[in-house]
TORDOLUM-598890 format. One record per residue: x, y, z of N, C-alpha, C, O in turn. Coordinates in steps of 0.1 Angstrom, whole numbers, padded with zeros to 4 digits, always signed. Atoms other than C-alpha are relative to their C-alpha. Example, Ala and Ser with C-alpha at 12.3 -4.5 7.8 and 13.67 -1.06 7.14 Angstrom:
% residues 2
+0009-0012+0000+0123-0045+0078+0009+0012+0000+0019+0012+0007
-0009-0011+0000+0137-0011+0071-0008+0011+0008-0003+0022+0009
This chain:
% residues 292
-0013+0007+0003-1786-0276-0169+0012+0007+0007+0019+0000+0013
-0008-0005-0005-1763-0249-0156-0003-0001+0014+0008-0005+0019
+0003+0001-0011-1780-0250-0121+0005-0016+0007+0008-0016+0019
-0006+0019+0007-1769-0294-0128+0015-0001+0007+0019-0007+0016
-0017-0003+0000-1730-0282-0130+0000+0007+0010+0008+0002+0018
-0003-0009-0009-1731-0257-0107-0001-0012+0013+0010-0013+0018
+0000+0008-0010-1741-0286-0079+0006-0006-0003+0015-0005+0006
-0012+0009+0007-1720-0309-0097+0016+0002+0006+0025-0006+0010
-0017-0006-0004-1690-0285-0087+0007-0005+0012+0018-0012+0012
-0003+0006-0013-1687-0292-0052+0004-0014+0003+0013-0017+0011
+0003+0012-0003-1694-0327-0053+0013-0006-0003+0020-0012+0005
-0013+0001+0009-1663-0332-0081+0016+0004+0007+0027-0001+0005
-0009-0004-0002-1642-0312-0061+0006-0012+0015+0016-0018+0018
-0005+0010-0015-1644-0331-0026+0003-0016-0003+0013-0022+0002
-0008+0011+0010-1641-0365-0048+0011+0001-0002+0018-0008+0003
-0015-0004+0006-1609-0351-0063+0007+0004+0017+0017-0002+0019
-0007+0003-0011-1597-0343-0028+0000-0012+0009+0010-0012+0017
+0000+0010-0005-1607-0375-0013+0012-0010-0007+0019-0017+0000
-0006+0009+0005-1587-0392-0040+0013+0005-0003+0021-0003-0007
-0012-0005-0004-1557-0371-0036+0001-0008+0010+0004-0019+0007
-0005+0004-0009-1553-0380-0001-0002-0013+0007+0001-0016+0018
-0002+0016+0001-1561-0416-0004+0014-0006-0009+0018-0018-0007
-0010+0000+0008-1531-0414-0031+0012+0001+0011+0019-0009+0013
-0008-0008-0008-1510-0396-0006+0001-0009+0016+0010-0008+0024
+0002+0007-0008-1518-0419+0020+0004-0015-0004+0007-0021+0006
-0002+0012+0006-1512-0452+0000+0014-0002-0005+0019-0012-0008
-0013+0002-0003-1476-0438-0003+0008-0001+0012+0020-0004+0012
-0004+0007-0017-1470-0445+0034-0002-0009-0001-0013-0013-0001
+0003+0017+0003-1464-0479+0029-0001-0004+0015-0010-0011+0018
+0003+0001-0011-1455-0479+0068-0017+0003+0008-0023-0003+0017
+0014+0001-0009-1489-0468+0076-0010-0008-0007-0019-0014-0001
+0009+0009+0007-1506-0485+0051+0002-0017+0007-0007-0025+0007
-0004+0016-0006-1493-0519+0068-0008+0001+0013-0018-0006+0016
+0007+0003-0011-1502-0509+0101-0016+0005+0001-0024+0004+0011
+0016+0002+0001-1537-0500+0090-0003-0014-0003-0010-0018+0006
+0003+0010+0004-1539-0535+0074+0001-0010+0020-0007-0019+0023
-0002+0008-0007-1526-0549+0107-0015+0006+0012-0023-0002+0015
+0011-0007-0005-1552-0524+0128-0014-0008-0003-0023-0013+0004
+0014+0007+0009-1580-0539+0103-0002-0018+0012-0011-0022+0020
+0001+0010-0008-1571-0572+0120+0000-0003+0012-0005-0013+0016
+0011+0001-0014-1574-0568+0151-0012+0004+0003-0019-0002+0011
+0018+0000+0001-1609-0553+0145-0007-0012-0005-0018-0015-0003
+0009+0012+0004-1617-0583+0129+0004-0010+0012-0005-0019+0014
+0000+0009-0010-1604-0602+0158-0010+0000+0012-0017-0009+0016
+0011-0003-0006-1622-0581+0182-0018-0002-0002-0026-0001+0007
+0011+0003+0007-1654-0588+0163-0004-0014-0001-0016-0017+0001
+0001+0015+0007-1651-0624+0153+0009-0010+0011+0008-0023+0012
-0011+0009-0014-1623-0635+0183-0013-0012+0004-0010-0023-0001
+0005+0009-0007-1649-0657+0199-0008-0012-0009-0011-0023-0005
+0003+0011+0013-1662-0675+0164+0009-0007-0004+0009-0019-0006
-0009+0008+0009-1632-0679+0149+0015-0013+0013+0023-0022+0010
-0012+0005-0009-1609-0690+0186-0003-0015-0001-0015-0020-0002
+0000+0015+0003-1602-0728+0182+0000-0006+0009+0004-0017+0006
+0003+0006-0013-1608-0738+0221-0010+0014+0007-0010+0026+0004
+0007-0008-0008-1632-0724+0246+0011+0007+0012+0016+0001+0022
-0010-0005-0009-1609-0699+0263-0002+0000+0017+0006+0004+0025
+0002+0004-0017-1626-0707+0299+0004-0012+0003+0007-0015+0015
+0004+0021-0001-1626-0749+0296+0018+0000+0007+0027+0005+0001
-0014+0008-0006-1594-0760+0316+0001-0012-0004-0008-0018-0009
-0004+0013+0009-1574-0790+0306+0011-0002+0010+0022+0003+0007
-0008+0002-0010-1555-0800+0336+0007-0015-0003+0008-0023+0006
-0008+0012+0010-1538-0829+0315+0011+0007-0004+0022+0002-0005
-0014-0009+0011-1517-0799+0297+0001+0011+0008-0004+0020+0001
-0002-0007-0006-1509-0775+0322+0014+0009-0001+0025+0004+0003
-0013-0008+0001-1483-0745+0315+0009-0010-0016+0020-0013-0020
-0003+0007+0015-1485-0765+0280+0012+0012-0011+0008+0023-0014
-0007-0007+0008-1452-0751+0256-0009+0003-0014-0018-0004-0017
+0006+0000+0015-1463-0739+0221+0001-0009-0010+0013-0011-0014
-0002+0015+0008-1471-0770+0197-0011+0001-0010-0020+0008-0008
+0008+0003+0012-1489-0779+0165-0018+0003+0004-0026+0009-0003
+0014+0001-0002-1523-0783+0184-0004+0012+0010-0016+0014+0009
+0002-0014-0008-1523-0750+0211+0016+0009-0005+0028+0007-0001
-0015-0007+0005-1499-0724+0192+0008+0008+0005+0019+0011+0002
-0007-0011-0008-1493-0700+0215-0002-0010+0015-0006-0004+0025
+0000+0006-0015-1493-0728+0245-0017+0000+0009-0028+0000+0004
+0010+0002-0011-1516-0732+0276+0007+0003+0010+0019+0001+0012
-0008-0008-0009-1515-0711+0305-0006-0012+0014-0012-0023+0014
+0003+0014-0013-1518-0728+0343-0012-0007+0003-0013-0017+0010
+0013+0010+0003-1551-0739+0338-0002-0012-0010-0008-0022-0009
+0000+0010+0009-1544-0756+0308-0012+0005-0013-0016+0000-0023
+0010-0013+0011-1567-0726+0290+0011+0002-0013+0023+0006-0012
-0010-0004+0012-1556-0724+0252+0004+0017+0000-0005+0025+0002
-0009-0015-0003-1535-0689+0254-0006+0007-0019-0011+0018-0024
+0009-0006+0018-1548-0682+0214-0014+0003+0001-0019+0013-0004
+0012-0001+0002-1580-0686+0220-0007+0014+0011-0017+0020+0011
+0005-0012-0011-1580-0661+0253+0003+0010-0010-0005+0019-0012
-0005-0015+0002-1558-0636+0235-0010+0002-0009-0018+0011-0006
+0017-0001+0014-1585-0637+0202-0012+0009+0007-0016+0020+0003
+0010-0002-0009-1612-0637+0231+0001+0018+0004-0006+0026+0001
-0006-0012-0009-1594-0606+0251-0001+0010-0009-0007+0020-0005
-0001-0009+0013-1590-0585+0216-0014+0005+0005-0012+0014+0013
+0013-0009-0002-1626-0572+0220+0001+0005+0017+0001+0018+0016
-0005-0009-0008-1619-0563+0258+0012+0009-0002+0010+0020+0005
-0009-0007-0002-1588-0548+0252-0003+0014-0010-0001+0025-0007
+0006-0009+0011-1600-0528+0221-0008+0007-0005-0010+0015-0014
+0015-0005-0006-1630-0522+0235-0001+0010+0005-0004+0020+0000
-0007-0010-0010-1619-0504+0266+0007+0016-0003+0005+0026+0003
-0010-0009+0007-1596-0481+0246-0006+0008-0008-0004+0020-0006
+0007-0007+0008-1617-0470+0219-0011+0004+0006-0013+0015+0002
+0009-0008-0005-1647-0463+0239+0005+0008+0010-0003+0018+0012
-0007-0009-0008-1623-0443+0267+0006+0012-0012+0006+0024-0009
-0008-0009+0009-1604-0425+0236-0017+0011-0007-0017+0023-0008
+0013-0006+0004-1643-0416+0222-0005+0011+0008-0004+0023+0004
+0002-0008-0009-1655-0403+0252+0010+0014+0004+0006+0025+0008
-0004-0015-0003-1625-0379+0258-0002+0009-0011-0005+0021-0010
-0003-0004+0012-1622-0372+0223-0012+0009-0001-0008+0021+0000
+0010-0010-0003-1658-0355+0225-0003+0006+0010-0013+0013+0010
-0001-0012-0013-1654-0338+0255+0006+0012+0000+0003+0024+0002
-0008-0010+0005-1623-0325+0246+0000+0009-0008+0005+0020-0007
+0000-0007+0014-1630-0314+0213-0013+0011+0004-0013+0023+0000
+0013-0011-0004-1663-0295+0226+0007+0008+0010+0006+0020+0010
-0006-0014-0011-1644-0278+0255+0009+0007-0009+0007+0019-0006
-0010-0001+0009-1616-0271+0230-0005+0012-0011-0004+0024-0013
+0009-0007+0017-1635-0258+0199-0008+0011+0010-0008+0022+0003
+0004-0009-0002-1655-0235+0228+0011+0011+0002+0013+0022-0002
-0013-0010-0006-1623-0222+0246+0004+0007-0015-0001+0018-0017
-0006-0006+0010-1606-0215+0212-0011+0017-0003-0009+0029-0001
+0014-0008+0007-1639-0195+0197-0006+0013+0010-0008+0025+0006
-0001-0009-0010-1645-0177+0228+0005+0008+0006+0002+0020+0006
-0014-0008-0010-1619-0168+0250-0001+0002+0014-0007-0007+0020
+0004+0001-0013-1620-0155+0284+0003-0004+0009+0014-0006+0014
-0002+0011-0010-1631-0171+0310-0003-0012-0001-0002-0019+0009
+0003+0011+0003-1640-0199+0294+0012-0008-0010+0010-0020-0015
-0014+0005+0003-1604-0204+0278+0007+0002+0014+0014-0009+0016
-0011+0005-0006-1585-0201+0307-0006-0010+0012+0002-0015+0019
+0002+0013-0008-1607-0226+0331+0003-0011-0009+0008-0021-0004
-0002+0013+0007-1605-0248+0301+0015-0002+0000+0016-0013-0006
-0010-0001+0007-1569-0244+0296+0007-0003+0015+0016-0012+0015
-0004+0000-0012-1562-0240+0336-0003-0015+0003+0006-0022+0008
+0000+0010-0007-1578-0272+0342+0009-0013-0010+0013-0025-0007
-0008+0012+0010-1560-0291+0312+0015+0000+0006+0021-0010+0006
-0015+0002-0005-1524-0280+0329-0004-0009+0009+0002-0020+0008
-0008+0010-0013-1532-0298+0363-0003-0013-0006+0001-0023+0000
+0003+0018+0007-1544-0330+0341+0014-0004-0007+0019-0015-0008
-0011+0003+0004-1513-0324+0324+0013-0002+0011+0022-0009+0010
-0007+0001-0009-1495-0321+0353+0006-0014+0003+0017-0017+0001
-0002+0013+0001-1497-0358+0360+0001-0007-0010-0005-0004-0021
-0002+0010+0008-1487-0388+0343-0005-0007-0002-0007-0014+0008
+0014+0005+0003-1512-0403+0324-0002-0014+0008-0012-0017+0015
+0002+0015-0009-1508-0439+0340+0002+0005+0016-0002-0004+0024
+0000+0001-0014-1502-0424+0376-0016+0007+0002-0021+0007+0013
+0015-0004-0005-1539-0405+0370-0009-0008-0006-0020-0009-0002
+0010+0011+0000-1554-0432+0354-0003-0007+0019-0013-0008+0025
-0006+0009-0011-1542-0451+0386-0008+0007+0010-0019+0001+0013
+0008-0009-0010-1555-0423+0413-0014+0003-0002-0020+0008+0007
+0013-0002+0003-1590-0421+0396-0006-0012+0009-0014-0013+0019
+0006+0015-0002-1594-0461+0397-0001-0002+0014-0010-0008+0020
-0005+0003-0016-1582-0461+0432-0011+0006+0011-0013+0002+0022
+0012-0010-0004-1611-0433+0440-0013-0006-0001-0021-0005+0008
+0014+0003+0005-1640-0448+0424+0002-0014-0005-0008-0017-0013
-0002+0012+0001-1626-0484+0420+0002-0007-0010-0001-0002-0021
-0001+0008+0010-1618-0512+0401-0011-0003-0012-0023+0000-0010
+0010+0005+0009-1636-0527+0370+0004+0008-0013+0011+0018-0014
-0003-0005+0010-1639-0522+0331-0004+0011-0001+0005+0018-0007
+0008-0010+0002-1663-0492+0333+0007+0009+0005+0010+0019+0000
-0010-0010-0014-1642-0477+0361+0012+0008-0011+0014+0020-0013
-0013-0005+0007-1609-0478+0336-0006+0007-0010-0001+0018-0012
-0001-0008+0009-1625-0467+0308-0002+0019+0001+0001+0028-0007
+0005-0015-0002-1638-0433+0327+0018+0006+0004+0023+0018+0001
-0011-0011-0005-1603-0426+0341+0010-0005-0012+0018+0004-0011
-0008-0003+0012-1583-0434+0310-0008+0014-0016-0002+0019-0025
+0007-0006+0012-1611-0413+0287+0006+0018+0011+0010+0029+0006
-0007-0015-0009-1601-0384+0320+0009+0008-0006+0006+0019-0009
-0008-0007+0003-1565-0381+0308-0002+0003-0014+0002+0014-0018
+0003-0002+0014-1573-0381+0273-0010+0014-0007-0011+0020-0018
+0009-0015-0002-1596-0351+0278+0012+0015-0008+0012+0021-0019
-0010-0010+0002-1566-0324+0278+0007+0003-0013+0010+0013-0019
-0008+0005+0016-1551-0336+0247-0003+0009-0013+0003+0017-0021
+0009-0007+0010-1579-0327+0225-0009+0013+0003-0017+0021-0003
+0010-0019-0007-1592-0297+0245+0009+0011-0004+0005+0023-0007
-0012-0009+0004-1552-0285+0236-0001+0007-0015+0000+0018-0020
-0005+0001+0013-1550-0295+0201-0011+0011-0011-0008+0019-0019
+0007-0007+0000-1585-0283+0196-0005+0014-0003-0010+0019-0013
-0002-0014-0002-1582-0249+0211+0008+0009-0013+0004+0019-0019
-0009-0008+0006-1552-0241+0189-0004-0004-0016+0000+0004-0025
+0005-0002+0017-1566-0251+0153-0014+0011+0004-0017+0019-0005
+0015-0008+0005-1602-0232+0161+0009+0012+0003+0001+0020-0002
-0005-0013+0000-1577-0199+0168+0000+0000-0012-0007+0008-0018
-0005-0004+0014-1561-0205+0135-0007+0002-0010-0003+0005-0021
+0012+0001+0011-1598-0207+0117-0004+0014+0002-0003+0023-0006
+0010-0008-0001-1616-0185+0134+0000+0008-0010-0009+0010-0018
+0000-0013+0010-1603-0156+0115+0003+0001-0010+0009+0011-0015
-0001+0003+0014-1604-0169+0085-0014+0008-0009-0025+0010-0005
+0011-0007+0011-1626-0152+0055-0010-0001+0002-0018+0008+0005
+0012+0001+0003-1652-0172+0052-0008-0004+0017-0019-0009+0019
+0004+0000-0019-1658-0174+0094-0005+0016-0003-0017+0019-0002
+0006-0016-0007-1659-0133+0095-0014-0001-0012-0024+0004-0008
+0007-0004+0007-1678-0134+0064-0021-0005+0003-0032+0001+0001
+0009+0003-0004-1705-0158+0077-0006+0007+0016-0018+0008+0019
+0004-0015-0009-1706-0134+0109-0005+0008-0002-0016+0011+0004
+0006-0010+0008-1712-0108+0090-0016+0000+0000-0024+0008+0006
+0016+0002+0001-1746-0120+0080-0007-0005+0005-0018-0007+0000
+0008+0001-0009-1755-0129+0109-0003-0013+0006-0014-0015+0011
+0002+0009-0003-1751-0161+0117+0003-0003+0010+0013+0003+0015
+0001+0004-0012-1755-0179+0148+0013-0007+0008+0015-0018+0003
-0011+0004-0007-1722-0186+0175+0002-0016-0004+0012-0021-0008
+0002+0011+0002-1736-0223+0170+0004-0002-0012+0014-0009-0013
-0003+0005+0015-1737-0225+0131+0015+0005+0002+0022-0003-0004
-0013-0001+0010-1702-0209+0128+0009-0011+0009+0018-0017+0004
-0011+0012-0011-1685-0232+0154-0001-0014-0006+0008-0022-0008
-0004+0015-0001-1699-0263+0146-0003-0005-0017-0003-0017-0019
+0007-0002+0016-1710-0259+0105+0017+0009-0007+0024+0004-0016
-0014-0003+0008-1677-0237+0096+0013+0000+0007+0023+0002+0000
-0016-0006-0007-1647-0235+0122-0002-0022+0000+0006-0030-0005
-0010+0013-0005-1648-0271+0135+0001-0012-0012+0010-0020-0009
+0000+0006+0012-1653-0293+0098+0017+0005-0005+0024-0004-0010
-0010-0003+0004-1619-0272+0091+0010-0005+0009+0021-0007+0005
-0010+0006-0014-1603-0287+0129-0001-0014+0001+0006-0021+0008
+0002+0017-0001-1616-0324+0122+0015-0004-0005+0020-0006+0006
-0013+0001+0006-1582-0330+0105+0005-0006+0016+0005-0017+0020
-0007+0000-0012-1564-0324+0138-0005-0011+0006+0003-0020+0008
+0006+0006-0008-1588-0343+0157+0001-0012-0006-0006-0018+0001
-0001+0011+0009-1582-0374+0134+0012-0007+0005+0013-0018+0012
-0013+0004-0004-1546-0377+0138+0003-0002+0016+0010-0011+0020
-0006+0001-0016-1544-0372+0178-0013-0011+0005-0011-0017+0015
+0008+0012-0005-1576-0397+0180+0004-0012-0001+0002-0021+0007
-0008+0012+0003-1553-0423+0161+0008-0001+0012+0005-0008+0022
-0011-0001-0008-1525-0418+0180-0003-0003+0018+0003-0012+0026
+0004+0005-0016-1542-0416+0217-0008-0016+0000-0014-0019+0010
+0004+0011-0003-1556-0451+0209+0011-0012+0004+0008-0023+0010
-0012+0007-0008-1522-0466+0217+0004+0005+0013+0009-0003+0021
+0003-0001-0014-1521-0448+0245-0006-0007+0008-0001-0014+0017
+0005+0004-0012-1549-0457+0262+0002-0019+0000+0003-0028+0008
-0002+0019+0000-1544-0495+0251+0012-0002+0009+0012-0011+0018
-0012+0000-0010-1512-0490+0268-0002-0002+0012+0001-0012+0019
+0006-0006-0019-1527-0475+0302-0013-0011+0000-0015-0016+0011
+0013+0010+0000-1558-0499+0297+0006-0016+0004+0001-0023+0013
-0006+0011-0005-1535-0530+0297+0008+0003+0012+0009-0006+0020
-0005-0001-0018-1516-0514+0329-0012-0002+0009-0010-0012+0015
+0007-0005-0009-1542-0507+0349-0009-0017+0003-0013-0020+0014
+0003+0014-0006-1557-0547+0345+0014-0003+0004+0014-0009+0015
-0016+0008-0005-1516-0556+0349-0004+0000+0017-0005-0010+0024
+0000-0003-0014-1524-0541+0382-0006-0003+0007-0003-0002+0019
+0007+0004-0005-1553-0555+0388-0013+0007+0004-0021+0001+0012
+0008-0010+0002-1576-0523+0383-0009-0005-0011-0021-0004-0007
+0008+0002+0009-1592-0534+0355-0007-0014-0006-0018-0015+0000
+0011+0010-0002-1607-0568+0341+0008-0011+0011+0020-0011+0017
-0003+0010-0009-1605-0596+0362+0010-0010-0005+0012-0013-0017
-0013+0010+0003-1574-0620+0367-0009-0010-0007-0004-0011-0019
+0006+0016+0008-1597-0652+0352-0006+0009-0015-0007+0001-0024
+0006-0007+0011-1611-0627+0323+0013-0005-0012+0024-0008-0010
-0007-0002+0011-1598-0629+0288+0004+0015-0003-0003+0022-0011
-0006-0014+0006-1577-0596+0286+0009+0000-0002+0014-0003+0009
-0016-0007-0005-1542-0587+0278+0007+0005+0010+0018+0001+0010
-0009-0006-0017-1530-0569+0312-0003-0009+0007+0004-0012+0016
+0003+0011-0015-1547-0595+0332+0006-0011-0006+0014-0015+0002
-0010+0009+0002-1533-0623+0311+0017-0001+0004+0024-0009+0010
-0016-0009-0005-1497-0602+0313-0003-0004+0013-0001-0016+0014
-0001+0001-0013-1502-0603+0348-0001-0011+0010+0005-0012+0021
-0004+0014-0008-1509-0636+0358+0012-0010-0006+0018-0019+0000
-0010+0007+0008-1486-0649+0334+0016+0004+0005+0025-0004+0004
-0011-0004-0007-1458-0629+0351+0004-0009+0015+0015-0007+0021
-0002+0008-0010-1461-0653+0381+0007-0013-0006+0016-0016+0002
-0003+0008+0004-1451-0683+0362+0011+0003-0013+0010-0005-0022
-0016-0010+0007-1419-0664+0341+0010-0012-0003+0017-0013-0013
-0011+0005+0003-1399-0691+0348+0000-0011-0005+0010-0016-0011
+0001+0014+0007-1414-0723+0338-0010-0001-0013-0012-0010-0021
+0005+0000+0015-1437-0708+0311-0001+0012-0002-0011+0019+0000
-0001-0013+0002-1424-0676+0301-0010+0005-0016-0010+0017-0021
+0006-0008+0013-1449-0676+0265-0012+0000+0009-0022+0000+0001
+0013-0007-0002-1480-0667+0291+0002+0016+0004-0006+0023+0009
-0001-0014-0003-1459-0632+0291+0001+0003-0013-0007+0011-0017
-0008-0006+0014-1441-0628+0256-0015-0003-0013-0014+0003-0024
+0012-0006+0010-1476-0631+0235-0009+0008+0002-0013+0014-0008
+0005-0014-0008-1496-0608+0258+0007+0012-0003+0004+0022-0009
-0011-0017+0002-1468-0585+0258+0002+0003-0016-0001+0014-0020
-0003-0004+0012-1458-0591+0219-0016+0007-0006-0014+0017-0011
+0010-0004+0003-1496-0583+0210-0002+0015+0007-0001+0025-0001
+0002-0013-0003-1501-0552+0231+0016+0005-0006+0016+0017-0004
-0003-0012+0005-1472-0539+0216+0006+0001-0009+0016+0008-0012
+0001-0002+0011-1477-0547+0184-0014+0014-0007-0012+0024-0014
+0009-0012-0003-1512-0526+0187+0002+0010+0002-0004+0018-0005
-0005-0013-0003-1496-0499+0203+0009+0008-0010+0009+0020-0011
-0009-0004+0013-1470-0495+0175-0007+0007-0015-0004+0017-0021
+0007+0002+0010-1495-0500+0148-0010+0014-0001-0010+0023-0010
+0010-0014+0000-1522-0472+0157+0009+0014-0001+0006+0024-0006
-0012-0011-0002-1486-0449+0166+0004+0003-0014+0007+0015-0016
-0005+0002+0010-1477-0457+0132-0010+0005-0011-0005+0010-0021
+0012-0003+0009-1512-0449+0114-0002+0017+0003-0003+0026-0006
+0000-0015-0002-1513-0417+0132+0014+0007-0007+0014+0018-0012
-0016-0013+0003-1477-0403+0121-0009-0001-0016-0015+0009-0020
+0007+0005+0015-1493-0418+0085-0011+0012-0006-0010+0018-0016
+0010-0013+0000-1522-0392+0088+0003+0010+0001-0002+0021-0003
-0003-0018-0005-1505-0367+0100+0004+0006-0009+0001+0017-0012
-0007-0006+0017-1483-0367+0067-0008+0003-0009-0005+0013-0016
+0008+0001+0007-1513-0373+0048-0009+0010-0003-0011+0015-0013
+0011-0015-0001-1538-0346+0058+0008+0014+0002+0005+0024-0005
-0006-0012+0000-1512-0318+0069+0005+0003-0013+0014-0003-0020
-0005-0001+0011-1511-0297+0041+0011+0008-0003+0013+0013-0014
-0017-0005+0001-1475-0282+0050+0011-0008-0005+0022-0004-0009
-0009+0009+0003-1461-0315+0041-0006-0005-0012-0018-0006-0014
+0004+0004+0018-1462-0327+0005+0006-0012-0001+0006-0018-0012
């Protein structure tokens, strides 16, 4: 029975912290919204091509540079392609792109990061040397010089947006596994001998996931940002594709006789962009426990 409670303890306690900072989190009404709105673009991404109410390839050269009306709500772009049913469609490329580039750095980073920190050396300052010249540049001018190197396409953008996103988390990383390391129960599991491996990835970095939460939010509006430039530009999906930057972009040719194949492209990406910006500050309040 006592052996019962004693496991019991743990279990009760991380419950009771979970339900703290789901409390603490549910008073951000601002982020609580833009999770709700987040939620839905996941469900769009997922479901965009079930639920879109035209085939977003079918042209309709009857309704061409069609205004927004009862039966296409966001219009028809110069094909006469319903503009709702692309952008629906586009939601899983655009969403796609971003979160598998933000993944990819996110674990690159956080493993170079979490070593440099724990280490030191010479294996903190290549990591740390090579994050200044990434920082050096501006994330859309080195997205831009990657694509330009190794070419266009989705796979292409996602490697050189997941690039600058590297540094971020190699930074953020670095500087929470300092602040563990030398924490009690790190020297104490040294002590007895535990392996570089188990204390890094078993006690120091479970204490750095926090960090890594909030700047994972936060860089997903980024790269959506740089993900829709880099198709604007013509780097990334193709002009006939269903994406946001490539819609933005051809839609910007016709400005003046159907300016909604810019203003719902654009209002959607930067509604997105807002929303994930918005969920991260939300976390950041949430999990940091300097702010109450």
């Amino acid at each position: 029975m006592q052996t019962s409670t004693f496991i019991d303890q743990p279990i009760k306690k991380a419950e009771n912290r979970t339900k703290y900072y789901l409390r603490k989190f549910f008073q951000r009404k601002t982020a609580v919204i833009a999770a709700v709105i987040i939620l839905i673009f996941l469900f769009f991404a997922i479901f965009g091509p079930q639920i879109a109410p035209f085939d977003p390839s079918l042209p309709d050269y009857d309704n061409l540079y069609g205004a927004p009306d009862a039966v296409h709500w966001f219009g028809t772009d110069e094909f006469g392609r319903d503009v709702l049913s692309r952008l629906l469609v586009g939601t899983r490329n655009s969403l796609g792109v971003s979160l598998a580039s933000v993944l990819i750095g996110a674990a690159i980073g956080t493993f170079l990061g979490v070593l440099a920190g724990y280490y030191g050396g010479i294996i903190d300052s290549v990591v740390m040397r090579g994050s200044d010249i990434l920082f050096a540049m501006p994330d859309i001018l080195l997205a831009i010089a990657i694509v330009a190197i190794i070419g266009p396409g989705i796979i292409n953008v996602v490697i050189a947006v997941a690039v600058f996103t590297i540094p971020s988390f190699a930074r953020i990383m670095r500087s929470a596994t300092l602040s563990v390391k030398s924490s009690l129960y790190v020297e104490a599991a040294r002590s007895i001998g535990c392996k570089n491996s188990r204390i890094l990835w078993v006690h120091i970095f479970p204490s750095t996931i926090q960090s890594m939460i909030v700047n994972f939010t936060m860089r997903i509006g980024t790269a959506i940002l740089a993900a829709a430039s880099l198709s604007f530009l013509g780097y990334g999906a193709k002009v006939d594709e269903p994406d946001w930057g490539a819609m933005l972009s051809s839609g910007r040719n016709y400005l003046d006789i159907a300016p909604h194949l810019v203003y719902f492209p654009g209002l959607l990406i930067f509604i997105a962009v807002l929303a994930f910006n918005l969920l991260g500050d939300g976390l950041r309040d949430t999990l940091d426990p300097k702010l109450k």
